[in-house]
C-alpha positions in Angstrom: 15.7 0.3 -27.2 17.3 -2.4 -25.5 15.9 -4.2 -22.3 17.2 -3.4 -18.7 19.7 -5.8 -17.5 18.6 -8.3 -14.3 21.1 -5.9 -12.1 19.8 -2.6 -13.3 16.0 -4.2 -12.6 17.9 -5.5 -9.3 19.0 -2.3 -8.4 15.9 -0.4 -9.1 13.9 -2.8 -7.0 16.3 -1.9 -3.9 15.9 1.6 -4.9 12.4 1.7 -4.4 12.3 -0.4 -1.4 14.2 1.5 0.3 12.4 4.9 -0.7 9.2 3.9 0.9 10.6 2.3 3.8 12.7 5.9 4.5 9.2 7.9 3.9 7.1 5.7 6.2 9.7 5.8 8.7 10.5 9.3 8.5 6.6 9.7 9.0 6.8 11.5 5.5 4.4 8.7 3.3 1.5 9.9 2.0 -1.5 7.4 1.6 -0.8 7.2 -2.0 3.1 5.7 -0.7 1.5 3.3 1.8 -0.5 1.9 -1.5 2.5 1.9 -3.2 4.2 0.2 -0.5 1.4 -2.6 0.0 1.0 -3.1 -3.6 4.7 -3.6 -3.4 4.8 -6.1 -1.0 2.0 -8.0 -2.5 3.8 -7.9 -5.8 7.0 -9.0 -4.4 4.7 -12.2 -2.5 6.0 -10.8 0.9 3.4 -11.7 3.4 3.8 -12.4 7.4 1.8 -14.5 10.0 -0.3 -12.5 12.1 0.4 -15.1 14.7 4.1 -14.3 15.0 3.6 -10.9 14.7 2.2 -8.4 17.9 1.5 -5.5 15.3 -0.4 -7.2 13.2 -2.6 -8.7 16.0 -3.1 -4.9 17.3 -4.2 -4.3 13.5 -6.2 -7.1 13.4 -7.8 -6.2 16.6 -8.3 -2.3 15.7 -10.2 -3.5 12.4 -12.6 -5.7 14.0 -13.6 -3.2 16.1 -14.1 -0.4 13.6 -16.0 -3.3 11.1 -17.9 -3.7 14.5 -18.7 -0.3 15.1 -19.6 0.5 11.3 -22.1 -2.2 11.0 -23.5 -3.0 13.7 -23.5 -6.5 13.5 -20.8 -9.2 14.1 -20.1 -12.4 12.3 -18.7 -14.7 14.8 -15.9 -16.8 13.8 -16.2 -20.2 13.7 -13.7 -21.5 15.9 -12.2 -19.5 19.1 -9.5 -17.8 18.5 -9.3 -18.4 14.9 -7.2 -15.9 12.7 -8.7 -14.5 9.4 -6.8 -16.6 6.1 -4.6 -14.4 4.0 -7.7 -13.9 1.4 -9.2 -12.0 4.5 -6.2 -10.1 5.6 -5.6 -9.2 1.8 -9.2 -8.2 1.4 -8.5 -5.9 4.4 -5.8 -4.7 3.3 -7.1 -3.7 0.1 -10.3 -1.9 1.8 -7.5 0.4 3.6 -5.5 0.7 0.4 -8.6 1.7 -1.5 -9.9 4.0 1.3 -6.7 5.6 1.5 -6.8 7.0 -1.8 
């Protein structure tokens, strides 16, 4: 059996991308697709700045409060205003992927 050419691989990655997008945005994605989709991403080293981005701010936001509520206790951060590093966000992440499932 041969190997897949870079185009065929090429194509097939497009494929897929644009499969989960169209289920997420059709609001058909189950949770196992928004895995897929993360694990995709992450994969693909696509990551964004919660800083330049509202939505992930919201996110952000929505998880500290439900870590808040869960707990009980909060770990203040140790400057004000100061954004979780990617190992956070992909920790996060991950927790939602794995809870998802």
């Amino acid at each position: 059996m041969s190997k897949a050419t870079q185009e065929a691989l090429s194509e097939l990655h497009g494929v897929v991308a644009k499969e989960l997008t169209r289920r997420i945005n059709e609001n058909e994605a189950s949770a196992a697709d928004i895995g897929a989709a993360i694990k995709f991403l992450k994969d693909n080293h696509i990551t964004a700045a919660i800083e330049d981005n509202s939505h992930l701010k919201d996110l952000k936001k929505k998880l500290d409060e439900k870590i808040a509520s869960r707990s009980g206790k909060v770990v203040p951060l140790t400057k004000r205003n100061a954004l979780p590093a990617e190992t956070d966000l992909d920790e996060i992440l991950e927790g939602i992927e794995r809870s998802a499932m």
